[in-house]
N, C-alpha and C positions, 0 to 999 in steps of 0.2 A: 504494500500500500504506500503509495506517493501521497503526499501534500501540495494541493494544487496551489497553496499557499495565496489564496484568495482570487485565482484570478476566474474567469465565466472560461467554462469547457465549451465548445461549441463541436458538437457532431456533424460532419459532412465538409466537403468542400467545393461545394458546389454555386453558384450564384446566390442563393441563402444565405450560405455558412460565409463566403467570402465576405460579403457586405454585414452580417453581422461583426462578424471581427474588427474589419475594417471601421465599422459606426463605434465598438466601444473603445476604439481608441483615444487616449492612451492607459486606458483600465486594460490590465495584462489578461492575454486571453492564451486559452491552448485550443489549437484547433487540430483536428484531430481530424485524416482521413487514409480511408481503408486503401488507395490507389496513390500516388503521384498527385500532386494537389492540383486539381483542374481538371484531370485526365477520369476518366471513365463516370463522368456525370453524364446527365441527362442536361443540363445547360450547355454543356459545351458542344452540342451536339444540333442546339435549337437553329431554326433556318429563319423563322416566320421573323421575329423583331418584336420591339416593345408596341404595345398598343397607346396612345397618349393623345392626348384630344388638345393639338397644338395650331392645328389647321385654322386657317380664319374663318372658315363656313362650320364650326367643330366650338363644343365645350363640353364641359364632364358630366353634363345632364344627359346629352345625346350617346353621349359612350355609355352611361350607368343605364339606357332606356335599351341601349342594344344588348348588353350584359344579362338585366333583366329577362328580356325576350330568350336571349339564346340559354337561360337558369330554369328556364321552365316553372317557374312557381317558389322557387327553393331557394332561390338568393336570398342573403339579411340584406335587405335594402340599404341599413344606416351603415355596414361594414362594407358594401360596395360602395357607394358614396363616397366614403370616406376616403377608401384605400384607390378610384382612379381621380377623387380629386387631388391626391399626391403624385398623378402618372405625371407631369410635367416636371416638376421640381426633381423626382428621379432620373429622369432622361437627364436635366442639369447637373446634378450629382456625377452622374455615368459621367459625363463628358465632363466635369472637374478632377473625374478621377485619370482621365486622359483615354478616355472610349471616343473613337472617333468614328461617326455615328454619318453613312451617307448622303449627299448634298447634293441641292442643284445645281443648273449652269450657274444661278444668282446666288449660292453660298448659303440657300435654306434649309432647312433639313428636311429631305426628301421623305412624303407619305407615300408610301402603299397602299394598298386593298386588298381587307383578305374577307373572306364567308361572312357572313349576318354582321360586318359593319354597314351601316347606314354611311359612312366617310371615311376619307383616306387617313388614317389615323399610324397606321404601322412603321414604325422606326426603324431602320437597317443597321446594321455596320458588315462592311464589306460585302455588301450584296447579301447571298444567302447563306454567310459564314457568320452572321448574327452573334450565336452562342460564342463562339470558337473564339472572334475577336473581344469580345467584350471578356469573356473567362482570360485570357493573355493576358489581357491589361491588368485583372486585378491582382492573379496571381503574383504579376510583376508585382503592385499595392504591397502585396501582404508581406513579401520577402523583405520590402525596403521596411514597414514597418514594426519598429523593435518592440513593442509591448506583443506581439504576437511571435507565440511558439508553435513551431509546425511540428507536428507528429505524423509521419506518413507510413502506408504499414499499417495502420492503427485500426482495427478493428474493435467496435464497443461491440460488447456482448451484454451486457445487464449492466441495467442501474441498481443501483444501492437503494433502498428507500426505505425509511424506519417513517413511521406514524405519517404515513401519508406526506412525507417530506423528502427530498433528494438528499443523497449522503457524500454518491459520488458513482463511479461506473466503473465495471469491471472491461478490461479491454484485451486483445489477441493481436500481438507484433510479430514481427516474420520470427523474432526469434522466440519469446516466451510469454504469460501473461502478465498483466500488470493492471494496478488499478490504481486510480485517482481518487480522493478523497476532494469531494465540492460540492458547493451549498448553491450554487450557479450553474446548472446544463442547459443548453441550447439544444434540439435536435432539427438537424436542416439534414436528411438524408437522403431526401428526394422520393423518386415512383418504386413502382411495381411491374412494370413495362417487362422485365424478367423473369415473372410466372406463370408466363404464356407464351406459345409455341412460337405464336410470330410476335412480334413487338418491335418496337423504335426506340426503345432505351438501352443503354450498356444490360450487358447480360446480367450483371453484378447489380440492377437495382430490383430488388427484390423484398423491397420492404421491411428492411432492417430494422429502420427508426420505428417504424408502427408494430414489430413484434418486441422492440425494445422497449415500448412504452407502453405494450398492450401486456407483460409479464410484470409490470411493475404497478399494472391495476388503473391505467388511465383511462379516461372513456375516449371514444372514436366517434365521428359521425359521418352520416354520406359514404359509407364506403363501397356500397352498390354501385354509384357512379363511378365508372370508367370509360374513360372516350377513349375510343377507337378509330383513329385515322384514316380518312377512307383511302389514301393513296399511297400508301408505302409500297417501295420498287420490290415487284415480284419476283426475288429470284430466293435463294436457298442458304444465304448470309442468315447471322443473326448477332447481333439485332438487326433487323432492316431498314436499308435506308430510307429517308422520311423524303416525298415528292412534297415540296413545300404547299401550301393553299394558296401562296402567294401566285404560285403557278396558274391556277385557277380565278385569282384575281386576275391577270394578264392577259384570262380570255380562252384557256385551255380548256377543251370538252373532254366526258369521258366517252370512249366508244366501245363494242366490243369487237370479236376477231372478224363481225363482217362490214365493220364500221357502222354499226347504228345508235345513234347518240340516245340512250336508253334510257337515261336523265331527265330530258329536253321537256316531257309533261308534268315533272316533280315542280309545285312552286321553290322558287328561286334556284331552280337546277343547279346547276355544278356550284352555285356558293348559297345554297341552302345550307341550313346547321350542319356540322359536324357528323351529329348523329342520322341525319336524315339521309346524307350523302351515304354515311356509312352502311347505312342499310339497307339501303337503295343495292350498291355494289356487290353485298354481302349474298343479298337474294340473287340476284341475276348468275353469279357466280354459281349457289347454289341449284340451279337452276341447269347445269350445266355451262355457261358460258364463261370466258374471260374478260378479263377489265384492261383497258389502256384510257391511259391519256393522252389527248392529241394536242401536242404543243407547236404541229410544224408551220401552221400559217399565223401566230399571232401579230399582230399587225403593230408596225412602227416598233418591235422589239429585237433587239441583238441575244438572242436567246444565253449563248454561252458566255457575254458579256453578262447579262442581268443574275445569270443562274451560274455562276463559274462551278459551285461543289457538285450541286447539281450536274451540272456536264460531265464530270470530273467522275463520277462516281456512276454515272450510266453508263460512259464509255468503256468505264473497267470491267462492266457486265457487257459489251460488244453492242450496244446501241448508240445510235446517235438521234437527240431529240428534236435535232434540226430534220431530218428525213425520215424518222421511224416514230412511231405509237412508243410510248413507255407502260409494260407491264404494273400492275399496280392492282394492291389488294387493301383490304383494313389489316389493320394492327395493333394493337392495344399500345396506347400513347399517352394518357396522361389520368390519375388518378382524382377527381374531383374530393373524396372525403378523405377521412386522418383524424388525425388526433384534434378530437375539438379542444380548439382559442377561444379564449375570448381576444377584446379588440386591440387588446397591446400584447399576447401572442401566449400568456398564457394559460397551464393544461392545467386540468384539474388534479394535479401532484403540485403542491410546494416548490418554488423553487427549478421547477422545471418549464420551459420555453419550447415551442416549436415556430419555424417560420418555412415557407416553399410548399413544393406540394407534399411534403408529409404532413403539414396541417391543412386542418380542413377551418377555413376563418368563414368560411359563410358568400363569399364572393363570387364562388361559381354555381351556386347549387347545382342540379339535376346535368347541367352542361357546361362546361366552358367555351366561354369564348375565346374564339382563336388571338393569341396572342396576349392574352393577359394573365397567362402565367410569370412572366419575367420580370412584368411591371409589381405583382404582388408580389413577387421576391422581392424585389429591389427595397418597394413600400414596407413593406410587413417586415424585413429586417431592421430598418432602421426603427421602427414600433418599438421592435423588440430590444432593440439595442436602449433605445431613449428609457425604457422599463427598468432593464439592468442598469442603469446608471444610478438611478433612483431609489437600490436599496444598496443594504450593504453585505460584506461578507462577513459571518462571525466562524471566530475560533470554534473549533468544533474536537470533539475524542473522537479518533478513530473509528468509522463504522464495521460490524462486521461482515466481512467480506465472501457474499457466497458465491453459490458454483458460478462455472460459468455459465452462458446462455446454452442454448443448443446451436445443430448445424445448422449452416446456410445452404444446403445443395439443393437448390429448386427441379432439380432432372425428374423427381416420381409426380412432381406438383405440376409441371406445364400440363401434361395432358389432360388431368384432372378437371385445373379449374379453364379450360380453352375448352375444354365439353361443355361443362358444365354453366359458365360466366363469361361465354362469348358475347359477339353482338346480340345474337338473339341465345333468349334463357325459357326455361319455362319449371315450374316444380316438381319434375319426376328427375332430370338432371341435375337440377339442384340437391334435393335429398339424397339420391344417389352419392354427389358430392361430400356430402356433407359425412356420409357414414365411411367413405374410403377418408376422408381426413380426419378426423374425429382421433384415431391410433396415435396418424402420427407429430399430429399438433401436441397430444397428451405425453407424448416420449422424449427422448433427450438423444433419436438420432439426428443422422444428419438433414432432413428434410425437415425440420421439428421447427424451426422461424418461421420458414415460409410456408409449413403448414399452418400453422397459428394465423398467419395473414388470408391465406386463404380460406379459410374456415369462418373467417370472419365477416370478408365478402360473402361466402354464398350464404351463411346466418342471414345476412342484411339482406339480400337479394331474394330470399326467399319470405321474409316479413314483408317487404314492398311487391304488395300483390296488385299491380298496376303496372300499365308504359308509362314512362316518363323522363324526358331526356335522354339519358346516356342508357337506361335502363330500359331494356322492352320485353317483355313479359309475353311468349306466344297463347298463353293459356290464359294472360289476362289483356288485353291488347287496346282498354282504354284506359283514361286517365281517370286517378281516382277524382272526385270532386271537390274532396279540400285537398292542399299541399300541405304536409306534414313531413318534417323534419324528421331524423331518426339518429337516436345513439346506441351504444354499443360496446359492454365493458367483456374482455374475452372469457372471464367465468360464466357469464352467459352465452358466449356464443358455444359454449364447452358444453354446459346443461342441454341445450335446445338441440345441439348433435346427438348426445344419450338417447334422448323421448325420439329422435327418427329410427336409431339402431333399435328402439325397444317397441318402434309402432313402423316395419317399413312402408305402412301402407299412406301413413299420413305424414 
């Protein structure tokens, strides 16, 4: 056991975890990530840009009314509000912090269009390397700044928690375990995009933070929500590469192998919701067919100039999207619930924080909109940071230190819950679900985290007897009539797995 000797732990290192670090300084932080700091996040990976209501036809009423729409029922109005009337001052921050963020001929900052904007709102840096450049720069940030200790290698496995209060975390380094004694955690650990056969996240995001806080007794909410990207490049990679919506913005249809735009009667066709698109494609597929995107005649666009990774990464799979269809399927991409915040970040554990998409603050309900993932890091970090500043650290006895957590190996998990908590769900593969995890969530092998995660999705999934958003239910296929929130502590989702094993019929 270490002595963090007061400073705030921050889990993850990811666009969350950087910007909190970087917000409490110069309050000494350890930041703590399982990879190379930047490297194998789901930020650094992001193509689309920040969303920010800077345009002169544009203000944060019309961004929170398209938010709203694209949340299905489920957004906290007063935490979205809040968190995109801060999208502009973040963008300014980003580019204080030396993000350079792309521009017109006239030196503005260049919007975008992506799906259910009502306006050009979306932020660049470096075209569709969004993630990649803005993760560079802070990383750069964090090295120059001395109250932050980087721990790389670092694997948390369990928190410490005595009376409902953070103690400190047990952690797993390439060489041995070790653990931190602190009255201050953060967890910024990102998706779950790595418990499913296909996915757009590093394979390594698997839910860590949400079985790390879901062992230590904290409630979850929303976690039924998971958006599923309708265009991820079809090839046999994993993760899969993410066909940005930007693309879609710029005019791109989807067709299938005899070219027929099979979209075209969907309201708002190819930049309908997320989910709409998503399962648009998901059927037709099923149906026997395939999906491409036809990017070759968009008009007045230099295709591998606007889309350079994009290019870059078709070609490696033997297309070019200047003359060919780009294959493309859904993928599981971005997890809308987590550990419920409240509005400064945080959980119901003492002393513990979460910001990114391992929390669930109320801003996306049922769907997210494209592009305001990055911006609520950016926002809800600095929340969380302004929080931490505000209390203090006290002296504390050493807590005592138990096991460690279990394994991380999601290999028996993909197939389970991509049966079971695909695009489309219904309650006999749920249940089904639910009794193949049930073992191994309860066990201490290596599948034992990300069964815990999954188990807790399809609990959630199977109480939300309705479509709605991200969520579509074939055996329940309308929306219920009120919107009602849902939480979710995992001794319940432990119980509610027992009564399926002891009733398979119900």
């Amino acid at each position: 056991m270490h002595d963090a000797n007061g400073a705030v732990v921050v889990i993850g290192g990811g666009l969350a975890g950087l910007m909190t670090a970087l917000g409490l300084a110069p309050r000494p932080v350890l930041l703590l990530s399982s990879a190379s700091l930047g490297f194998e996040t789901s930020s650094i990976l992001a193509q689309g840009g920040i969303a920010a209501s800077i345009g002169p036809d544009d203000d944060a009423s019309l961004h929170l009314a398209d938010t709203l729409a694209a949340g299905d029922g489920l957004c906290d109005e007063s935490v979205a509000a809040a968190i995109l009337s801060g999208a502009p001052a973040a963008i300014e921050r980003l580019s204080q912090l030396g993000v350079a963020f792309d521009r017109d001929a006239d030196g503005n900052l260049a919007l975008g269009l992506e799906a259910a904007h009502s306006r050009r709102r979306i932020i660049h840096a470096g075209g569709d390397a969004s993630g990649h450049d803005i993760i560079r720069t802070l990383v750069r940030k964090v090295y120059e700044t001395p109250s932050i200790t980087v721990c790389e290698a670092t694997r948390a496995q369990r928190l410490i928690v005595e009376d409902n209060t953070v103690r400190g975390v047990v952690c797993q380094t390439d060489r041995d375990p070790v653990a931190f004694a602190a009255d201050h955690i953060v967890v910024a650990t990102g998706g779950i995009g790595g418990l499913f056969l296909h996915g757009t996240n590093p394979a390594g995001s698997c839910g860590q933070g949400l079985a790390l806080a879901a062992r230590a007794g904290a409630i979850m909410a929303d976690l039924e929500f998971i958006q599923f990207h309708p265009t991820a490049l079809d090839t046999g990679s994993f993760p899969l590469k993410l066909i940005s919506e930007a693309v879609r913005g710029e005019g791109a249809t989807l067709i299938d192998e005899n070219g027929d735009r099979f979209i075209a009667d969907t309201p708002g066709a190819e930049l309908a919701p997320r989910d709409v698109v998503a399962r648009a494609v998901w059927r037709h597929m099923a149906a026997g067919h395939r999906a491409f995107l036809d990017a070759r005649d968009l008009q007045g666009i230099d295709f591998a100039r606007r889309f350079p990774a994009i290019t870059s990464f078709c070609r490696d799979a033997g297309i070019d999207p200047a003359t060919q269809p780009i294959p493309v399927r859904p993928a599981a991409h971005y997890h809308m619930g987590g550990i419920a915040v409240d509005k400064r970040g945080r959980t119901s554990i003492d002393g513990l924080w979460a910001c990114g998409e391992v929390a669930c603050t109320g801003l996306h309900g049922a769907n997210r909109l494209a592009s305001n993932s990055l911006v609520e890091a950016v926002v809800c970090a600095g929340l969380v940071a302004q929080d931490i500043a505000g209390t203090a650290s006290t002296k504390k006895r050493y807590p005592r230190t138990p096991d460690g957590g279990g394994g991380g190996d999601p290999t028996l998990i993909r197939p389970i819950l991509s049966r079971a908590a695909g695009v489309l769900r219904d309650g006999d593969g749920l249940r089904a679900a639910a009794r193949a995890l049930s073992p191994l969530a309860a066990s201490q092998q290596a599948a034992s985290d990300p069964a815990i995660v999954a188990l807790m999705i399809v609990i959630a999934a199977l109480r939300r007897e309705e479509t709605r958003g991200a969520h579509a239910r074939t055996d329940f296929p309308e929306r219920a009539i009120r919107a009602e929130r849902a939480t979710l502590r995992l001794s319940d989702a432990l119980d509610a797995a027992q009564d399926y094993i002891a009733d398979p019929v119900n």
